[in-house]
MIDOTOR-770857 format. One record per residue: x, y, z of N, C-alpha, C, O in turn; residue in one letter. Coordinates in steps of 0.05 Angstrom, whole numbers, plus 5000, padded with zeros to 4 digits. Each point is the difference from the previous one (the first is absolute). Layout:
XYZXYZXYZXYZA...
This chain:
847841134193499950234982502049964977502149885003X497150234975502249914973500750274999499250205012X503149734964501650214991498150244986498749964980X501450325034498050194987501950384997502350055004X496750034992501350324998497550205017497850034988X502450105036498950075012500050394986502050164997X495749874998499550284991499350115030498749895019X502650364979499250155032499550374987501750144989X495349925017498950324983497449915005498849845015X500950384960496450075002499749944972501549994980X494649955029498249804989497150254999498350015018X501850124964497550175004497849964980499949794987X498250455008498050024973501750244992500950185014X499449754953500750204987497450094987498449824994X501050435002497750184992500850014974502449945001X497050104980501450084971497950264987497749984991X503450195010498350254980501449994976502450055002X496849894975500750024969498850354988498150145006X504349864973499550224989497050044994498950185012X499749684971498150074993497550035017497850024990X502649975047497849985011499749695020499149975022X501849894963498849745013501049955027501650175008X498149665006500849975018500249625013499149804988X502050215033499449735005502449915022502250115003X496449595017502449915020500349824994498249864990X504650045014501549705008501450085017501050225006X499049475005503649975017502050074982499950054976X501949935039502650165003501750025024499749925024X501950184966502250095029502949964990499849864980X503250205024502349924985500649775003500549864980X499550045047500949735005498249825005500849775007X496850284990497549814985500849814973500349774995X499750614983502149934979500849764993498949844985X503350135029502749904995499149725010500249824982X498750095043498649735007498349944977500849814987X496550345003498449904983503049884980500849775001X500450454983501249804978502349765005501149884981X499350095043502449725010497449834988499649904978X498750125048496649794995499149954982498949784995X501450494984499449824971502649784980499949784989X501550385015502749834996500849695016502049874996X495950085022499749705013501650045028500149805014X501050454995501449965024499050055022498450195001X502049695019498950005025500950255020501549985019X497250234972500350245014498950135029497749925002X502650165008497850135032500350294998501850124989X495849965024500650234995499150135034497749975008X504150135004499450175026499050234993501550134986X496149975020499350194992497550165024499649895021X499450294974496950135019497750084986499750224989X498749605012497950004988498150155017501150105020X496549944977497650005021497449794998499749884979X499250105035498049754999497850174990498250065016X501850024965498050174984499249884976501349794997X496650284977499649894979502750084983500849824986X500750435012502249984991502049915004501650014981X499249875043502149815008499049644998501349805004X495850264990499049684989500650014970500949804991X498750434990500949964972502549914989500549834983X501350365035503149915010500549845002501949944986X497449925024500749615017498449794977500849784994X496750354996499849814981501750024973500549814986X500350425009501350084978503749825001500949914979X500250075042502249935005499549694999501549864985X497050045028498949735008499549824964499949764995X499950424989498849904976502649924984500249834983X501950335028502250004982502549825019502350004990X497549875032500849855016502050125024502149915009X496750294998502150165011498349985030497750085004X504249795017499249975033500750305012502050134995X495449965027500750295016501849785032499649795011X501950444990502049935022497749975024497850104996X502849765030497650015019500250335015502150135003X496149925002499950345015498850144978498950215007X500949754959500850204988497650154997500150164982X496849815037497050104991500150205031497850015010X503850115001499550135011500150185008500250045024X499850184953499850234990497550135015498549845011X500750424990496850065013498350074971497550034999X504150004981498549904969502149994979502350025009X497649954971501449934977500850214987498250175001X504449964983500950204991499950004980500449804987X498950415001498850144972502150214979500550225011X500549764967502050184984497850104980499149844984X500150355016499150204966502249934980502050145001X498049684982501550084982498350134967498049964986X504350205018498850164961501350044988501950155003X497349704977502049954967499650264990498150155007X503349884980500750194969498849904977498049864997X503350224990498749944959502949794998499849784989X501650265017502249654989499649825027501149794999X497450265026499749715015501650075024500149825017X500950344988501850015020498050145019498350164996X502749705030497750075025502250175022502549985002X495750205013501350145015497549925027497649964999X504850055025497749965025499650065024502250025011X495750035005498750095024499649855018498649834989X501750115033500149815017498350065029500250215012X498049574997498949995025500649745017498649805002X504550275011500649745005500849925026501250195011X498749625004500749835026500949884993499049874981X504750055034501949825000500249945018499850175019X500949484988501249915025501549724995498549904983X503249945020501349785001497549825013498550125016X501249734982498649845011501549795023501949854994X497050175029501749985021502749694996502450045005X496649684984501049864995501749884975501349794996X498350444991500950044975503649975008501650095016X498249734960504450005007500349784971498149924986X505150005008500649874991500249695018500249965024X499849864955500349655014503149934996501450194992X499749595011501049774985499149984969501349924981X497050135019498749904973499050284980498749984979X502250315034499550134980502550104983502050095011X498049894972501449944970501250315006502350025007X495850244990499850214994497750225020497849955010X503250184989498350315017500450164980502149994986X495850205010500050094978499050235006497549965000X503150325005497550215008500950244985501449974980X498050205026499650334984497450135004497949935012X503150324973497350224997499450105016501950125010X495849915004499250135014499549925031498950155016X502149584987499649835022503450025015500749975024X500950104955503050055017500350245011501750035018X496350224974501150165009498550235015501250205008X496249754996497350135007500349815041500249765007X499850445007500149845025496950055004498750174988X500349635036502649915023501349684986501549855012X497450104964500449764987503349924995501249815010X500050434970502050004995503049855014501649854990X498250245031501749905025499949724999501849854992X495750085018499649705002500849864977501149795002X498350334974501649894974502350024996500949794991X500450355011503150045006500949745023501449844988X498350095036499849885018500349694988501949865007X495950054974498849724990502049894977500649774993X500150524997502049994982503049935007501949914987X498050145031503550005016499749705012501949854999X496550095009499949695009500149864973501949854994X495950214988500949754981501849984982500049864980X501250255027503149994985500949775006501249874982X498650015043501849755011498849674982501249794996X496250294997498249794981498850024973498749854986X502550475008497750044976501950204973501650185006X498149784981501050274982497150175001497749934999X503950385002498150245004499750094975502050014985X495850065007500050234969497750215011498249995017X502950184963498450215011499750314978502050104990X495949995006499050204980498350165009497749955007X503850374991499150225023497650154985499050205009X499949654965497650014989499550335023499350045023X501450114955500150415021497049975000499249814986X498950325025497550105003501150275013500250025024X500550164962499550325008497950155018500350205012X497749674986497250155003499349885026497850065008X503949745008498949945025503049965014500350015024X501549944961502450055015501350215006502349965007X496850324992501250165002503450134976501049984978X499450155055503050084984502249824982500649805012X500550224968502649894997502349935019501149805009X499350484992501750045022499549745018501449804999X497150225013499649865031499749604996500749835016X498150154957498949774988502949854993500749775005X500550454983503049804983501449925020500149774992X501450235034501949915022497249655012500949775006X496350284995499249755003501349844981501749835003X497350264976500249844970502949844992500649764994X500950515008503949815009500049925021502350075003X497149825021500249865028498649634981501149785001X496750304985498649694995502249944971499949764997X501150314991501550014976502649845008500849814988X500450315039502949835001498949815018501949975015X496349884994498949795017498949714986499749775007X499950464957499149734976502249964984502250124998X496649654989501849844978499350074968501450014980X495750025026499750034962497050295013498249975016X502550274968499050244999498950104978501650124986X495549875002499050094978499450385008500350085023X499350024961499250244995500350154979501849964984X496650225014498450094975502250224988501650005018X499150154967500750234990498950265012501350195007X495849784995497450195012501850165035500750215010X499449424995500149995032502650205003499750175018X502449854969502649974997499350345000501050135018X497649964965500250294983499350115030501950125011X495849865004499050105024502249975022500450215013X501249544995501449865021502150334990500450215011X500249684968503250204995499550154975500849944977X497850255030500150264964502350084991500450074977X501349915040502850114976501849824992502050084989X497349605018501549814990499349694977498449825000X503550254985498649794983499149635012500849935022X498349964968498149805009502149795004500349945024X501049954962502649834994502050055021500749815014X500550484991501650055027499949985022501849995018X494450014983499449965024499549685014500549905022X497949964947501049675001502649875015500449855019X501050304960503149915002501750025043501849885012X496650324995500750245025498349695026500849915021X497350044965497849885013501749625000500149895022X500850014961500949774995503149975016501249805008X499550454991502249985021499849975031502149985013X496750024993498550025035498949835003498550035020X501349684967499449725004497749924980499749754997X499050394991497749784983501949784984502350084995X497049694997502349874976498650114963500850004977X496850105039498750094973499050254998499350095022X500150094956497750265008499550044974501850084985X496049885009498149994970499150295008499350075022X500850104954499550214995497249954967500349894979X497150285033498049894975499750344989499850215011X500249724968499750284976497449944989500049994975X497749955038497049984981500449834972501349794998X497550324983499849894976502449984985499549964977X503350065029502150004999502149745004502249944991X496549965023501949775018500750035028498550125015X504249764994501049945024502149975005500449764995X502350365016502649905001500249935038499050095020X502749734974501149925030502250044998501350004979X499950055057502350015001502049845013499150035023X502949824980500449755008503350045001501050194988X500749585031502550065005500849964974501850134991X496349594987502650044984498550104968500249884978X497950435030500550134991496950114989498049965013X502050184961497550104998498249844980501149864984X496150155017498049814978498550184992499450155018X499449904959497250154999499249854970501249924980X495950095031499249844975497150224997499550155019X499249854963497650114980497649885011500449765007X497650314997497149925005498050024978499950184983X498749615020499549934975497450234988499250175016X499749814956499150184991496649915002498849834988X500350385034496549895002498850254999501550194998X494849845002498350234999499649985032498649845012X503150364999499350015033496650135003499650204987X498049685032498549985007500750205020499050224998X502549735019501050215028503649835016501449804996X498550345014502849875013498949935029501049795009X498150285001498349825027501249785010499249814987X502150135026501549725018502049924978500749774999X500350434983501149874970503549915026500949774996X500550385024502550065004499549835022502149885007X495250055011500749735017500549764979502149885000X495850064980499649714992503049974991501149785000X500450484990503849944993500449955022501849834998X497850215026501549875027499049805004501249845015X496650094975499149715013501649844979501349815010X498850214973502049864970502749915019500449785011X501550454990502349945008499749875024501949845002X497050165013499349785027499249694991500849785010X497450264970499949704985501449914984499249774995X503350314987501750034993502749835012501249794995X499050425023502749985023498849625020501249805007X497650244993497949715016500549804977501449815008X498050184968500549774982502349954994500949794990X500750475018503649934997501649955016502449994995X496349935038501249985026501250135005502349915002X497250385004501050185004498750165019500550245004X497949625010498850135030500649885020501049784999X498650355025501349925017502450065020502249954991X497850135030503550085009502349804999502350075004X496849654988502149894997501250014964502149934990X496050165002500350074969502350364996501450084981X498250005038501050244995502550014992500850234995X500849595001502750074992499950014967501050164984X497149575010499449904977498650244983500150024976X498350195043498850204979502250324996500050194984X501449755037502250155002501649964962500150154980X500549635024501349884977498250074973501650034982X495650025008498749934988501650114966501650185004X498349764978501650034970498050164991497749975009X502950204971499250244985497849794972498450084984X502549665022497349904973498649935021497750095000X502949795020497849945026497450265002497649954998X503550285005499450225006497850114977497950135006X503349784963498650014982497149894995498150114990X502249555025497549864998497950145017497650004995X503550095022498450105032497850214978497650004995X504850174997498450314997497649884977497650045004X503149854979499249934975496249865006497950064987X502449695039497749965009498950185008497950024987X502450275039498350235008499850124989497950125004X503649994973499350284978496749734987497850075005X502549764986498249834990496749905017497849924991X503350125033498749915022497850314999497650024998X504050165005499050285006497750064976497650035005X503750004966499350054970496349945005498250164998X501749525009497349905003497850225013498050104991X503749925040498050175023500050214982497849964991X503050244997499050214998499050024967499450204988X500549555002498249944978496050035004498350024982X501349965043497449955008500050125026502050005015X495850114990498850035023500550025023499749785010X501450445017500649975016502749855009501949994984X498549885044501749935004499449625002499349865019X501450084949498849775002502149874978500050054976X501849745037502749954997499449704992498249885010X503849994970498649834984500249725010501249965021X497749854965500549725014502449864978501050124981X499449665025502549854986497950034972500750164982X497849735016498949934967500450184984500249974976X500050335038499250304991502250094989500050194985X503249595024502750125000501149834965501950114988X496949685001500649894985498850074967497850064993X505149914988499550224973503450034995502049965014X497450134960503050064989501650145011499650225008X503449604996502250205018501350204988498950064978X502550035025501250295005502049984964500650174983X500049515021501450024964498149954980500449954976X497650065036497749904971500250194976501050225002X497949694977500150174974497750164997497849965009X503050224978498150224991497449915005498750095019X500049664956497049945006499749845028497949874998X503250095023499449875026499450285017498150055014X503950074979500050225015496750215007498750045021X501050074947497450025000497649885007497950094993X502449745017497449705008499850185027497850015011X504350124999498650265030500349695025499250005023X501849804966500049815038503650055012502350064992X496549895025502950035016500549715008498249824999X504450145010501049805011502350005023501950154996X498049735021501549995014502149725006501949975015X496849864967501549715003501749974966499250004977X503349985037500549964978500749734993500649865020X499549974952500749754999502249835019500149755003X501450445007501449935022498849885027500149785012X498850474993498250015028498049755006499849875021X498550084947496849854992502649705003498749795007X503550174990501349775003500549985031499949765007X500650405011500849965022498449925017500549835018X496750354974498849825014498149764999498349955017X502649824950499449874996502149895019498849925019X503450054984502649895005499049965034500549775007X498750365008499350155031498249804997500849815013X497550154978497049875001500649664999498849855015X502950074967499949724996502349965023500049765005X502250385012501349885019498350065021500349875021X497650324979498649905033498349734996499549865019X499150044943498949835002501749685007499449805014X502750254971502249725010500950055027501349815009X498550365005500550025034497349855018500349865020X497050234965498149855010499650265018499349955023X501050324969498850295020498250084979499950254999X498949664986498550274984498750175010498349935017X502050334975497850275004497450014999498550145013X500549614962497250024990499550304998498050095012X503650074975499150385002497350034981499149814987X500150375014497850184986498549734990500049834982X498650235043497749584988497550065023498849815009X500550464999498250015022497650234983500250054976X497950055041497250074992500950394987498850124983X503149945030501650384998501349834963499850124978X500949735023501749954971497850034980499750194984X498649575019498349934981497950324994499250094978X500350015048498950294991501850154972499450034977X503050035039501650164977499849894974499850184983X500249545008499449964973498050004977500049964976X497950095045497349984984499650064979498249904986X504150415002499150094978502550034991500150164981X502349745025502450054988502549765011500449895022X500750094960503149775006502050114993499950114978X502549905036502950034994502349845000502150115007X498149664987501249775003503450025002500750004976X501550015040501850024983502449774984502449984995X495449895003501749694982498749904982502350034991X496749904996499949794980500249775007502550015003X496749655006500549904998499149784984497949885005X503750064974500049754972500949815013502449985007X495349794999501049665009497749824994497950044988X503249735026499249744988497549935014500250055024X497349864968497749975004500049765031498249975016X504449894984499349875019499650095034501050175014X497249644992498750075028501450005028499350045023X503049924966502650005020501750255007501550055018X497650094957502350304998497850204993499150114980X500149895054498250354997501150225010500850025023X499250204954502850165002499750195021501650175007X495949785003499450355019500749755036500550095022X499449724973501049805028503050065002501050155016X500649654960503150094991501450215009501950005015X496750244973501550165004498550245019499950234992X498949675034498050185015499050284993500650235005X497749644983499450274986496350085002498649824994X500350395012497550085007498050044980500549874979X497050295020497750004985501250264986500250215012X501049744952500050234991503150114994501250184988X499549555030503750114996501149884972501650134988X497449605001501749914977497549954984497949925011X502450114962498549964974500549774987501449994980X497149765033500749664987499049874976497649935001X503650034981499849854969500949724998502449974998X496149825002500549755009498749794972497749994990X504849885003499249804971501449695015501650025018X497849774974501749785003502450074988500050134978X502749795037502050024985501250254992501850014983X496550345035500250115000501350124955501850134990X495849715000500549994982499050324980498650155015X501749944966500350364990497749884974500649834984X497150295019499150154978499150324995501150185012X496749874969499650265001497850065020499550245006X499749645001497950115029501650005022499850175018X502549584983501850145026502150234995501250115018X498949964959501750264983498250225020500950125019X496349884972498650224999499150085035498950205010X502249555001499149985031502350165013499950205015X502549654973502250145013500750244990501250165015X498249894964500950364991496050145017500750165016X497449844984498350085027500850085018499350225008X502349625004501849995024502650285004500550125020X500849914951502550115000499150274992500550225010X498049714965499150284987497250225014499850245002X498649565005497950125012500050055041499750225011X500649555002501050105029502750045008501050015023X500050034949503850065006501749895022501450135016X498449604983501649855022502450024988500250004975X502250045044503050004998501449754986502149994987X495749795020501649775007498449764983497650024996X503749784994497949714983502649815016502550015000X495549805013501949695002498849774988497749925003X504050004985499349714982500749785019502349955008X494849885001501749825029498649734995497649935000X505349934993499749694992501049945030501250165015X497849464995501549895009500049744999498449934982X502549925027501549675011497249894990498150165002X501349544986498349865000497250154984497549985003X504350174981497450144984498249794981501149984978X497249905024498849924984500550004963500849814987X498750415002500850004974502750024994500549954976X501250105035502449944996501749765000502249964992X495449855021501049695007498349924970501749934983X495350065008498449944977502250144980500149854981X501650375014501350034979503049804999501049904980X500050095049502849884988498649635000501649814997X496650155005498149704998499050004976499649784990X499750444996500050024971502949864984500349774993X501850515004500949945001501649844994500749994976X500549845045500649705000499049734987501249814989X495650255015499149754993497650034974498249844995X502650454987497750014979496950005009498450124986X500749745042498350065007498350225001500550145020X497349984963498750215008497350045021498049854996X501850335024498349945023497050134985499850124979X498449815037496950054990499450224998500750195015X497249804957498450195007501650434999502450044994X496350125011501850255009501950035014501250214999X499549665015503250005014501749934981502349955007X497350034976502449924974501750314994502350084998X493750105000501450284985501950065032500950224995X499949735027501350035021501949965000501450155013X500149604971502149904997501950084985502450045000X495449984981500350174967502050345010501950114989X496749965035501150335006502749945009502050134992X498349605030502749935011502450004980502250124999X496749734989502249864973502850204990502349934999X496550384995501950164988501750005031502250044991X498149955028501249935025502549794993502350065007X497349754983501949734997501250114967501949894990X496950304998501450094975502350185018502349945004X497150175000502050235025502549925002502150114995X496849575016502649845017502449884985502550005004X495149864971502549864977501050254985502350024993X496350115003500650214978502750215014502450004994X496450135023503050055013501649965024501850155006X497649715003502249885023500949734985502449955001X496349894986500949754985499949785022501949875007X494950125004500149725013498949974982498750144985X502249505018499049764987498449715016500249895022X498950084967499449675021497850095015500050245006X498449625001498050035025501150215018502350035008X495750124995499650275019498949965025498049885008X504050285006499449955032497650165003500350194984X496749845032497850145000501050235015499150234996X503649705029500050315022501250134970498750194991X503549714997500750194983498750174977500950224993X496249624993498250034988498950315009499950234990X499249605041498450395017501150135005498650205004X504449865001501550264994499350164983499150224999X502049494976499750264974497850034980499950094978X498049795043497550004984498950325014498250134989X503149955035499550345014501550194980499350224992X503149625002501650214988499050104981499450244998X500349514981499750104978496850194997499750174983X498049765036498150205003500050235008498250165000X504849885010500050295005500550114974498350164990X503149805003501550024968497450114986499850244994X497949544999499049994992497450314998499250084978X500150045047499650155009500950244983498750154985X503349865020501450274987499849934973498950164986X502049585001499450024973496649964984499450014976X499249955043498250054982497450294999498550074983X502050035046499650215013501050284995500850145019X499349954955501750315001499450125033501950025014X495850034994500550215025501149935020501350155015X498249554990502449955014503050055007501350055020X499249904954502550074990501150254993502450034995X495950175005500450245005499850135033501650185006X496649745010500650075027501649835021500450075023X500749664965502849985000502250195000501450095018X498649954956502350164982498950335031501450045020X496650074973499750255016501949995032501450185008X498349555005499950035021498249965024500949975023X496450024970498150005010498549725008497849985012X504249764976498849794991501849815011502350054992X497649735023502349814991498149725003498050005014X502849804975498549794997501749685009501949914986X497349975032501849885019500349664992499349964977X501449855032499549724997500949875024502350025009X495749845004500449915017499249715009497949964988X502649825027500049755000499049925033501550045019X495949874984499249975029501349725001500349834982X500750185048500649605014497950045012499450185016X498849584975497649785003500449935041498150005015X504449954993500249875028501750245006499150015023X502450184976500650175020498250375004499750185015X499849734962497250324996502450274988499150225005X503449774982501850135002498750104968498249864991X502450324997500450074977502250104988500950235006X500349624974502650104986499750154974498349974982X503950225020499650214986501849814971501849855007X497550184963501249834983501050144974501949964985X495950225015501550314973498250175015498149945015X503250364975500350284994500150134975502150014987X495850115004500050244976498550205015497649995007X504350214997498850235013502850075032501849855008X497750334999501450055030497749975022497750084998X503849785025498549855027502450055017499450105022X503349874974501450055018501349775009501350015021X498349784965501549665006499349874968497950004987X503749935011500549774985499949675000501849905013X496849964978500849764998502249895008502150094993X497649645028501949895015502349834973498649904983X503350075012501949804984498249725005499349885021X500450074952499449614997502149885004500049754999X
């Protein structure tokens, strides 16, 4: 069994009555939720849950199954499948009615290998379920970090009164605690939302995200407070909008090694910009779900678009982003050390990927390189169907069709990120310094190839002041460099979503025999710098 985050709740049909009459079902459930969006986010989630072996607990299972999300074993044996009325308003907000059966499913527990337990809503606190969740929870403490979001349902949980002492019993047992403002107003009417955060973070969570709707999100943390803004969309409905933010910060907290009980000291510790990136992905994560339809929480391609410093006209383009040139570098950086380890992922390369693209791409890189058959950049740097946008010349050489390829790339699928990737034994780099040297000119159209190199060796004499025959490794350095250069100078938008923030444009140098890729210039922020020559 691999490393996964075990969801433990309910998995029902949500009913939906719309203002105007209409009506209609999907799945649903809170901690369905929260599994569907890890699953879309690529993580290997389970979900313990009680289904019924009915046509609506088959919609369920196919519905979860589509988005990669495994049911815990036990979890179909329900005597049928549970049903919520929900009914929107005129701004989208659903209120709801419940016909429901809870039970733990008898084998249900944490492993060795679960990362995370994750439960809430209506499964913590509705018995005879409750108990047993409480119970599952106290054990995996010894293997798992707990989170947990009391996602209120009024209308089947009863009293306050009686509801809030469950609700603080599962609160000081977790590590990271989402909940709503909503939940907060009902839990405690005469106290503000933040005091009660703050009341809640003292009694052991290391975290407690407090969500204000179309407002944003602040967390609360030892070393101190975060709140950041959610971004600006036409909400459709808010429907699973406050799991898919929990499923965020679970995928999140997971990409930052920060799950886990042996992690817990480490999230104890977590820094107030740490805290920043977190919120910044689920306010972003969330924005999507309640852009469309139901509780239907987005995939990676869905998350990519101008970040948070983009300028005025990016802004208006209405995409969101969640990678920022930083991020779109990391996990170029992640990808080429599992490929020089000889572990690759081979990720998003199966029959669920290729569906999602049929009618849309979100790439978050750019990559500008050299035509040869040795340096294929989606091998390099393990990368899947849809993840990087590849522009390939001999010699990774710049005209205006590779201008117009790579601004496609920046301006139209708004990737974070462009890498310019020369390496060792490049072909035209050897035909230019063989020029060169020996006046020799090579055949035919590979000349105009050489011809592109050339301002490369002007670079060299011109300002560093070599003289004499030119070494070729030294040639392909600054034959990257100076194409980055080049980029921004002949590219205004480049050079303006540079300048924004939104942009950075990289240079990098593959080894031919170790599979490594070196980083060689920087225009833009990534978060590393070029190693000293």
């Amino acid at each position: 069994m691999s490393a996964h985050v075990l969801a433990v709740g309910e998995a029902l049909v949500d009913a939906v009555h719309r203002p105007d009459g209409t009506s209609e079902e999907h799945p649903g459930g809170s901690l369905a939720n929260v599994a569907l969006t890890l699953g879309r986010l690529g993580r290997d989630v389970r979900l313990a849950t009680w289904l019924g072996r009915d046509a609506r607990g088959d919609d369920v299972r196919s519905w979860l199954a589509e988005s990669r999300v495994a049911l815990a074993p036990g979890s179909d044996g329900a005597a049928r499948t549970s049903v919520a009325q929900a009914t929107l308003d005129d701004t989208g907000a659903a209120t709801y009615e419940f016909d429901l059966e809870w039970q733990v499913p008898a084998d249900a527990g944490a492993t060795a290998e679960t990362l995370a337990v994750h439960t809430g809503s209506i499964a913590a606190v509705l018995p005879p379920g409750d108990a047993d969740v409480r119970g599952l929870v106290e054990v995996a403490r010894a293997t798992s970090t707990v989170t947990y979001d009391p996602n209120a349902r009024p209308a089947i949980m009863g009293d306050a009164d009686v509801v809030r002492p469950r609700v603080e019993e599962i609160v000081a047992l977790s590590d990271v605690v989402k909940v709503s403002d909503e939940d907060l107003a009902w839990l405690y009417p005469d106290r503000a939302p933040l005091d009660v955060a703050r009341d809640w973070q003292a009694t052991g969570p290391a975290v407690v995200v407090v969500t204000f709707g179309g407002e944003g999100a602040t967390a609360v943390t030892a070393a101190g407070e975060v709140a950041v803004a959610a971004p600006r969309v036409d909400v459709v409905d808010t429907v699973g909008a406050g799991d898919s933010f929990m499923g965020a910060l679970l995928d999140w907290l997971w990409g930052a090694d920060l799950l886990g009980a042996a992690r817990r000291d480490a999230l104890r510790a977590i820094d107030r910009a740490a805290t920043a990136r977190m919120l910044v992905r689920a306010v972003a994560v969330a924005a999507v779900t309640v852009s469309r339809a139901g509780a239907n929480p987005p995939w990676p391609h869905d998350l990519i678009g101008p970040g948070p410093r983009a300028g005025r006209r990016a802004r208006n383009r209405g995409a969101l982003m969640t990678l920022t040139p930083t991020e779109a570098w990391a996990r170029l950086r992640a990808g080429n050390g599992r490929f020089v380890r000889d572990e690759p992922d081979h990720p998003d390369q199966d029959a669920v990927r290729r569906r999602e693209l049929r009618s849309v791409q979100h790439p978050h890189t750019v990559i500008f390189g050299c035509s040869d058959s040795r340096v294929a950049a989606e091998i390099i740097f393990d990368q899947g169907l849809g993840d990087v946008f590849v522009v390939r010349t001999a010699g990774h050489v710049v005209d205006t069709t590779v201008l117009g390829s790579i601004e496609y790339g920046t301006e139209v699928l708004h990737t974070p990120l462009v890498v310019v990737l020369g390496h060792d034994s490049c072909g035209a780099v050897a035909a230019t310094a063989h020029t060169l040297a020996t006046g020799e000119q090579p055949p035919g159209f590979v000349r105009a190839v050489v011809d592109k190199v050339i301002p490369s060796v002007a670079e060299l004499t011109s300002r560093h002041g070599v003289t004499g025959p030119i070494d070729p490794a030294v040639l392909r350095t600054e034959h990257v460099k100076h194409t980055v250069a080049l980029l921004r100078g002949y590219s205004a938008a480049i050079a303006a979503a540079i300048d924004e923030g939104r942009l950075a444009v990289v240079g990098v140098v593959y080894d031919l025999d170790d599979g490594s890729a070196h980083l060689v210039a920087v225009d833009g922020e990534i978060g590393e710098e070029p190693a000293a020559a």
